[in-house]
BALOBA-1460 file (C-alpha; in Angstrom, 3 decimals):
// residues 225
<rec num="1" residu="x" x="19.781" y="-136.426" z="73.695"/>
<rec num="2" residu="x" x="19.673" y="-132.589" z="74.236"/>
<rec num="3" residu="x" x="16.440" y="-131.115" z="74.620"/>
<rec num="4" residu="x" x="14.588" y="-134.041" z="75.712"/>
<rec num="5" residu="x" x="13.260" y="-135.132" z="78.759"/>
<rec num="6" residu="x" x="12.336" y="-139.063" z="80.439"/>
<rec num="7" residu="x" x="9.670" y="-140.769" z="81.637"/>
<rec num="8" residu="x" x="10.295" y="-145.061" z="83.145"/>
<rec num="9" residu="x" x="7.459" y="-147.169" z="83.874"/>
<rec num="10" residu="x" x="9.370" y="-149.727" z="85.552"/>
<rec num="11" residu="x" x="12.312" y="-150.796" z="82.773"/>
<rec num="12" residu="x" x="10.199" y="-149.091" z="80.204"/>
<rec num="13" residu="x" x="11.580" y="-145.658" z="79.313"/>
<rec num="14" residu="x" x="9.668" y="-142.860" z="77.326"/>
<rec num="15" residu="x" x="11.696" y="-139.958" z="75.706"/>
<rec num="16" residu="x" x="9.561" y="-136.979" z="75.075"/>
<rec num="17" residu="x" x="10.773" y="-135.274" z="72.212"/>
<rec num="18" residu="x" x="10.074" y="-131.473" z="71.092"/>
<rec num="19" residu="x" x="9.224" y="-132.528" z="67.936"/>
<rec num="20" residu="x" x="5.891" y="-133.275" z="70.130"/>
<rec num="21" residu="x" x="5.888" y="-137.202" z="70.119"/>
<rec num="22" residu="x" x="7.221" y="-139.786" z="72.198"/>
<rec num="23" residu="x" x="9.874" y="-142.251" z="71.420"/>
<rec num="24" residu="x" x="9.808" y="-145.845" z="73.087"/>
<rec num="25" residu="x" x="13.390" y="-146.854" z="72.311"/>
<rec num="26" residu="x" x="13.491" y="-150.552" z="73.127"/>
<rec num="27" residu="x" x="10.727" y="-151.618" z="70.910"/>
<rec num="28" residu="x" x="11.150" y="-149.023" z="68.697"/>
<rec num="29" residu="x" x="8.025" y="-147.176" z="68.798"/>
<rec num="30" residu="x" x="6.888" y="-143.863" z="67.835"/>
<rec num="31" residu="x" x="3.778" y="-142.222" z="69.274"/>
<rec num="32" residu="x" x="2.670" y="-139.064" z="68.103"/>
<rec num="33" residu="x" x="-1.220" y="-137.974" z="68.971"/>
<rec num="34" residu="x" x="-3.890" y="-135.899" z="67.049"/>
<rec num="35" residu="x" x="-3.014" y="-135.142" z="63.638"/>
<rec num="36" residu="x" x="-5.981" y="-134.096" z="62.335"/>
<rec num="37" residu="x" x="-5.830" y="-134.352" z="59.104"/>
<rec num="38" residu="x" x="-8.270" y="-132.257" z="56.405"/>
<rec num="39" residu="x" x="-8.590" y="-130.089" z="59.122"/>
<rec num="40" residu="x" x="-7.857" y="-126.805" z="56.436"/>
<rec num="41" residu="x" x="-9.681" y="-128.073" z="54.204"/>
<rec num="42" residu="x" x="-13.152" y="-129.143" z="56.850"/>
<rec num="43" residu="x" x="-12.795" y="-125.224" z="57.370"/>
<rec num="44" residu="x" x="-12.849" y="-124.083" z="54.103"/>
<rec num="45" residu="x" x="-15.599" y="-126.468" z="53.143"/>
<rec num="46" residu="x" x="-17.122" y="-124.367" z="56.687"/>
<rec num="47" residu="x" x="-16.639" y="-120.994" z="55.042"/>
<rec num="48" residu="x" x="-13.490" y="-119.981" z="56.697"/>
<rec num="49" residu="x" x="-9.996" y="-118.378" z="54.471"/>
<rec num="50" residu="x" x="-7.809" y="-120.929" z="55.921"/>
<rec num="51" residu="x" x="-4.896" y="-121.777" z="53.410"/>
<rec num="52" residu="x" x="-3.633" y="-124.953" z="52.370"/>
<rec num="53" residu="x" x="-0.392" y="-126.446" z="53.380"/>
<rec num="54" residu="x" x="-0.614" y="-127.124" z="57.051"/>
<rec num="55" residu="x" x="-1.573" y="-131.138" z="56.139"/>
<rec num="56" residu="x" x="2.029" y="-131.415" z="54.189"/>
<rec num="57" residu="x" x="3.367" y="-129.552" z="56.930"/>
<rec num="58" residu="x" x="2.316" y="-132.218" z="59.292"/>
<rec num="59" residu="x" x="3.227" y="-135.191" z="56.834"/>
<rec num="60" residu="x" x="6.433" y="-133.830" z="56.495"/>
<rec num="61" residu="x" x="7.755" y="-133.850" z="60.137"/>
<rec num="62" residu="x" x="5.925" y="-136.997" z="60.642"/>
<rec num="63" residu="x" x="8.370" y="-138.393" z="58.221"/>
<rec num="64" residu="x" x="11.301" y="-136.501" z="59.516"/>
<rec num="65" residu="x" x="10.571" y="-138.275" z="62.779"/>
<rec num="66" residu="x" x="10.572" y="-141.898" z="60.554"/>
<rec num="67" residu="x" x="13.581" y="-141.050" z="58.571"/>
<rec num="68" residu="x" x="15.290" y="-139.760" z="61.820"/>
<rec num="69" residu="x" x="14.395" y="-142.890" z="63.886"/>
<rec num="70" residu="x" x="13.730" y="-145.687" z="61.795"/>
<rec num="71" residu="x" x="10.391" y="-146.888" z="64.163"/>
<rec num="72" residu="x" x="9.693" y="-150.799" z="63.666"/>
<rec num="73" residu="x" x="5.951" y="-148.738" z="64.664"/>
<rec num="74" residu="x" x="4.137" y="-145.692" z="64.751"/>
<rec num="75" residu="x" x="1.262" y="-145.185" z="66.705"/>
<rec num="76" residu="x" x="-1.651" y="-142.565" z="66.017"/>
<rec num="77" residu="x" x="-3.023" y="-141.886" z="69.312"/>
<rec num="78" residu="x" x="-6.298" y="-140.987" z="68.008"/>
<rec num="79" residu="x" x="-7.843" y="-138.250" z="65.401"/>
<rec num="80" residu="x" x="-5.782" y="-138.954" z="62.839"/>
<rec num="81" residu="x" x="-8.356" y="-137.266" z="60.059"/>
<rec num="82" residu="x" x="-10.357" y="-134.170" z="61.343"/>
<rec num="83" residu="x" x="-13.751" y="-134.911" z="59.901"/>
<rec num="84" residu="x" x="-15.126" y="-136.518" z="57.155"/>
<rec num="85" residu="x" x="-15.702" y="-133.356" z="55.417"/>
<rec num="86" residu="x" x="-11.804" y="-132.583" z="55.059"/>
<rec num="87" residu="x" x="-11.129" y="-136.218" z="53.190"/>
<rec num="88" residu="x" x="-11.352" y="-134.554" z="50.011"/>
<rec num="89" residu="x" x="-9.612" y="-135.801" z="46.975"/>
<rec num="90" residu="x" x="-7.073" y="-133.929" z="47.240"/>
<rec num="91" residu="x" x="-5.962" y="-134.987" z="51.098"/>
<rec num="92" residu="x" x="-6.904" y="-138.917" z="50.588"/>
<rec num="93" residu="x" x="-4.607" y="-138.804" z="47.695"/>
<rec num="94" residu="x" x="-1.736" y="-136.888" z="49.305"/>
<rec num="95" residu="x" x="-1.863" y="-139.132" z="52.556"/>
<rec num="96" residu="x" x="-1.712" y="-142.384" z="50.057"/>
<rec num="97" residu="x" x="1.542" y="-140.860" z="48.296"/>
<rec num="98" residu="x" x="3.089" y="-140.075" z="51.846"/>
<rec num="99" residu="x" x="2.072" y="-143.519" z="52.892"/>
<rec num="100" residu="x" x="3.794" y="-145.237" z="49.784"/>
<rec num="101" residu="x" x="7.038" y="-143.336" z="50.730"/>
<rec num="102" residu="x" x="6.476" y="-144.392" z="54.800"/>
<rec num="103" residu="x" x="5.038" y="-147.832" z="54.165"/>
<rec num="104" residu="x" x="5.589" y="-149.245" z="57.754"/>
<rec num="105" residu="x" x="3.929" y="-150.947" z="60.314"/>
<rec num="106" residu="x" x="1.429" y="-147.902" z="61.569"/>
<rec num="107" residu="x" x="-1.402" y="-148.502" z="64.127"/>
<rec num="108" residu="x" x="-4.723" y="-145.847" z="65.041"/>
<rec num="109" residu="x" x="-6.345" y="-145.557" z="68.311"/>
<rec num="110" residu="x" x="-10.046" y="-144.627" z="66.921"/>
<rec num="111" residu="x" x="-10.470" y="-141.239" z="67.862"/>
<rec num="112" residu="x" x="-13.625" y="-139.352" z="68.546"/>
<rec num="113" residu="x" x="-12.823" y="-137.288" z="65.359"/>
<rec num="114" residu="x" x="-11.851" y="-140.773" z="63.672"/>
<rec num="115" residu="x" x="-15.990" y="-141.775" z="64.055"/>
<rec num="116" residu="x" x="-17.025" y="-138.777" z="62.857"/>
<rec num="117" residu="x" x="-14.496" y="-139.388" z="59.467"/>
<rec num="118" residu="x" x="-15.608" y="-142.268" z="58.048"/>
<rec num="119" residu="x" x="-13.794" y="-146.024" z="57.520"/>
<rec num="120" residu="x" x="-9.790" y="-145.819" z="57.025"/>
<rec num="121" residu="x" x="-9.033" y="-146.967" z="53.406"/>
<rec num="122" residu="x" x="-7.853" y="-150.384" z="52.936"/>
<rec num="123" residu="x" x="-4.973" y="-148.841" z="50.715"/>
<rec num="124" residu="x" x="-3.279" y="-146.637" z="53.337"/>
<rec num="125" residu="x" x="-2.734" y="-150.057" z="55.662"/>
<rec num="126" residu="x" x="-3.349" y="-149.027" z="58.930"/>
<rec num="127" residu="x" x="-4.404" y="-151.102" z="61.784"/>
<rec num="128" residu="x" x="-7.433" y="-149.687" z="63.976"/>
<rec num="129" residu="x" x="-7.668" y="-149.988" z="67.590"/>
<rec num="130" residu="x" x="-9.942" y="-149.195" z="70.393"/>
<rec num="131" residu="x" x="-9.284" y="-147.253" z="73.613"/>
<rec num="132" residu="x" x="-7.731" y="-149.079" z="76.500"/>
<rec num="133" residu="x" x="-5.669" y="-151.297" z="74.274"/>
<rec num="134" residu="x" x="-2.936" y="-153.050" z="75.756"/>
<rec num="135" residu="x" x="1.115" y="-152.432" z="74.928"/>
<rec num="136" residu="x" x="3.565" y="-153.727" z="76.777"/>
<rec num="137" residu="x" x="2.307" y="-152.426" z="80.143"/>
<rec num="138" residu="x" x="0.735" y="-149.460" z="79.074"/>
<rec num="139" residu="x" x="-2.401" y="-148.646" z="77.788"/>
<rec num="140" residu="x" x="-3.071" y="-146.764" z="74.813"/>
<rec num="141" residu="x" x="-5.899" y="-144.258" z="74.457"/>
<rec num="142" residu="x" x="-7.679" y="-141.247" z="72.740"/>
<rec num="143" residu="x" x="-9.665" y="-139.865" z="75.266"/>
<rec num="144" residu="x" x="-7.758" y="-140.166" z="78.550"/>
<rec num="145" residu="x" x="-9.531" y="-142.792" z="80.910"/>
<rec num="146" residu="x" x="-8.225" y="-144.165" z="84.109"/>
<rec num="147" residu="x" x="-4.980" y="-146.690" z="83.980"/>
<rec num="148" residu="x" x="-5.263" y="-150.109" z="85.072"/>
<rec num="149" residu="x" x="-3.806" y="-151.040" z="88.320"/>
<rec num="150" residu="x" x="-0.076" y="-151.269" z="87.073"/>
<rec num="151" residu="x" x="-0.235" y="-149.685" z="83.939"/>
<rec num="152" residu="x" x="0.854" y="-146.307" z="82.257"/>
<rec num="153" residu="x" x="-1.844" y="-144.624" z="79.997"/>
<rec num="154" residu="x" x="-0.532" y="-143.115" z="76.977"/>
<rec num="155" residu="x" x="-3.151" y="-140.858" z="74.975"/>
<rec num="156" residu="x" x="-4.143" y="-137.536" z="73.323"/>
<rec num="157" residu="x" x="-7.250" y="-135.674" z="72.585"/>
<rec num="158" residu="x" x="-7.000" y="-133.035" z="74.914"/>
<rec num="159" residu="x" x="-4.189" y="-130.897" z="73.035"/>
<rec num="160" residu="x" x="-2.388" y="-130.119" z="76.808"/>
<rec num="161" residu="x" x="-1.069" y="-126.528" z="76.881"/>
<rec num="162" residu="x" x="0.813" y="-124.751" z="79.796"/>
<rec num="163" residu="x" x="0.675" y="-121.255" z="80.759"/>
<rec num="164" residu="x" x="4.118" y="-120.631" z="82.500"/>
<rec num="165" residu="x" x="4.406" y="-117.531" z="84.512"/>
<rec num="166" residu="x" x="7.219" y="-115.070" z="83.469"/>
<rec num="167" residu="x" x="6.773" y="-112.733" z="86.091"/>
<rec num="168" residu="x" x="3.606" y="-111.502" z="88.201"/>
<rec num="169" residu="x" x="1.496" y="-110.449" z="85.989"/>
<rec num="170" residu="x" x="2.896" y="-112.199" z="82.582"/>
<rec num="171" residu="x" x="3.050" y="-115.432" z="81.031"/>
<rec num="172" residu="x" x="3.385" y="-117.387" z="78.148"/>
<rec num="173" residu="x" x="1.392" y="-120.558" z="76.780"/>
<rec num="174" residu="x" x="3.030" y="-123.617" z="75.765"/>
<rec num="175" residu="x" x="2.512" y="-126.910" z="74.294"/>
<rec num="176" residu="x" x="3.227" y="-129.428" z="77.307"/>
<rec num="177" residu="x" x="3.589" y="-133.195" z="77.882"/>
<rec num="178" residu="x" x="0.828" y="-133.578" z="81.309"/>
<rec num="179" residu="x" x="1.368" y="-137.162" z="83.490"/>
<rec num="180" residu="x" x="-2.270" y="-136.720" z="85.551"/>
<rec num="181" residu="x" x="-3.039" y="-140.014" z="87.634"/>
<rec num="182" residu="x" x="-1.299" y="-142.311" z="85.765"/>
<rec num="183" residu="x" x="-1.617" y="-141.027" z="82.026"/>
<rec num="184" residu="x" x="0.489" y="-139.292" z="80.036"/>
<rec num="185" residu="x" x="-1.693" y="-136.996" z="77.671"/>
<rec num="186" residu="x" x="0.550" y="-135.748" z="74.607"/>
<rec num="187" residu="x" x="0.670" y="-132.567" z="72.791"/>
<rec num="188" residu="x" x="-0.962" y="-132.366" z="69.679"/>
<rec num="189" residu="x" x="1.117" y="-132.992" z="66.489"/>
<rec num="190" residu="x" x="-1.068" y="-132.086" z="63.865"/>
<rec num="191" residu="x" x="0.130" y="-128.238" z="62.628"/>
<rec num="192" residu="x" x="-3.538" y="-126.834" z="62.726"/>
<rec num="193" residu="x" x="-4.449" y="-127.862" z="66.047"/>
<rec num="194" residu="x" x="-3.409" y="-125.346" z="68.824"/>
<rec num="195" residu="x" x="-3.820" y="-126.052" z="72.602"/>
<rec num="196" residu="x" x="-5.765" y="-126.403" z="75.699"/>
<rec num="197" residu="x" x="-4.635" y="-124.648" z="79.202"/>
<rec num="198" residu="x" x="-4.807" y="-127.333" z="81.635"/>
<rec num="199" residu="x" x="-4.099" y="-126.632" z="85.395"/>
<rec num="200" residu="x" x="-2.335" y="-129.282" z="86.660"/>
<rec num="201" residu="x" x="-2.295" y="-130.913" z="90.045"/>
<rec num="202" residu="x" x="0.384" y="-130.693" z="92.712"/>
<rec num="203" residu="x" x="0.878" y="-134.317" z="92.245"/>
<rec num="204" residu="x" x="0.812" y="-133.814" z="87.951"/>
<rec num="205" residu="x" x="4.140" y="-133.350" z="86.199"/>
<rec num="206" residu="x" x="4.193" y="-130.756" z="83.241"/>
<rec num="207" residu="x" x="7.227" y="-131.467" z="80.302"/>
<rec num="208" residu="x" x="6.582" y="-127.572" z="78.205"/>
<rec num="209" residu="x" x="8.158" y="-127.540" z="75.059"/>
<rec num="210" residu="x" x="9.939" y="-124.280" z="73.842"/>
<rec num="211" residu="x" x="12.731" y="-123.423" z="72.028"/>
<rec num="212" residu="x" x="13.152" y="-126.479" z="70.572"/>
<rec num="213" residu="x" x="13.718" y="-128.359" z="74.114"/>
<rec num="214" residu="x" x="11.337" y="-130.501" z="76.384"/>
<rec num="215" residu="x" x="11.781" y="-128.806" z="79.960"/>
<rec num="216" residu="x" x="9.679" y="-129.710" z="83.077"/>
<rec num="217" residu="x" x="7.712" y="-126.959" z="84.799"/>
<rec num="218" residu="x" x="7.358" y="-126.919" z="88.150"/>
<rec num="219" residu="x" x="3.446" y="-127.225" z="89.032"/>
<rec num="220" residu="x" x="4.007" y="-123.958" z="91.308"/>
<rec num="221" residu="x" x="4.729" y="-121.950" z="87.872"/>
<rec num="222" residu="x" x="2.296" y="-123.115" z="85.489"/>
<rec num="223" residu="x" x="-1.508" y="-122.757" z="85.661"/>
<rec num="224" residu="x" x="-4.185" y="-120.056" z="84.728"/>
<rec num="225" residu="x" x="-2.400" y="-116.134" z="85.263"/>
């Protein structure tokens, strides 16, 4: 479709989306990465005048992606909750409402924010996994670790961003897809989250998202400016 861009591991094929996820057609899967929930409200608890609203923000796209492409799966990779701080009332019980309406087959790779939140209610039924579990040929993790010999890593936690030069002395940050030795880290999808600049390799390939389209960067234009 327009605006997205490919990856194939083998007969495998991985769209990355601009809605920031990754679709795995032929079984399919969704995979979206670091959604932080209870994020707002972990700050507020902190002190901070953050407003409300960016956790039904998140929920709300999440299920645009569902109702868009009707996954048999989606898969959390990692930090689904922000801390156990923002699991207030309020955000436990809005999660379990958007879960009744999305009731499918959803799986979390335990993030490092994930151990620091406290044990997944029974009610939301979600299956927990650790990093470096298996999928059909790729492995899925939080915190990126090296492939196995064959395999494609899939994971998160590092909220990739891309500064793109727009001329000498110019540029512009952007959420990015990064493939680094054999893993392909994902943007985060959570709506309070931001980004990381990472400086890829000459041997990395960068997919930036912006205006609504996933385009690849060559590694000669992205980087620190």
């Amino acid at each position: 479709m327009p605006g997205e861009a490919y990856l194939w591991h083998g007969d495998e094929r991985l769209t990355l989306m601009a809605e920031r996820a990754v679709w795995h057609d032929e079984s399919g899967t969704l995979f979206v990465a670091d959604v932080h929930l209870g994020k707002d409200a972990s700050f507020r608890r902190m002190g901070s005048a953050v407003p409300d609203g960016s956790d039904a923000d998140t929920l709300a796209r999440l299920g645009a992606l569902i109702d868009d492409l009707a996954p048999r799966e989606v898969v959390i990779l990692g930090d689904l909750w922000h801390h156990a701080t923002g699991r207030t009332e309020t955000a436990c019980d809005r999660f379990h409402a958007w879960r009744t309406v999305y009731p499918g087959r959803m799986t979390v790779v335990e993030g490092n924010h994930d151990r620091r939140s406290g044990r997944l209610r029974d009610e939301w039924n979600l299956e927990l996994v650790q990093n470096g579990a298996a999928w059909r040929g790729f492995t899925l993790w939080h915190e990126p670790e090296r492939a196995e010999s064959g395999s494609v890593g899939l994971a998160g936690h590092i909220h990739p961003g891309v500064r793109v030069r727009t001329s000498r002395t110019s540029s512009v940050r952007l959420p990015c897809f990064w493939k680094c030795g054999g893993i392909l880290v994902l943007p985060a999808f959570g709506t309070f989250t931001g980004s990381a600049t990472v400086t890829p390799g000459v041997s990395d390939s960068v997919f930036a998202i912006a205006d609504g389209a996933v385009v690849q960067i060559p590694t000669a234009l992205a980087g620190a400016v």
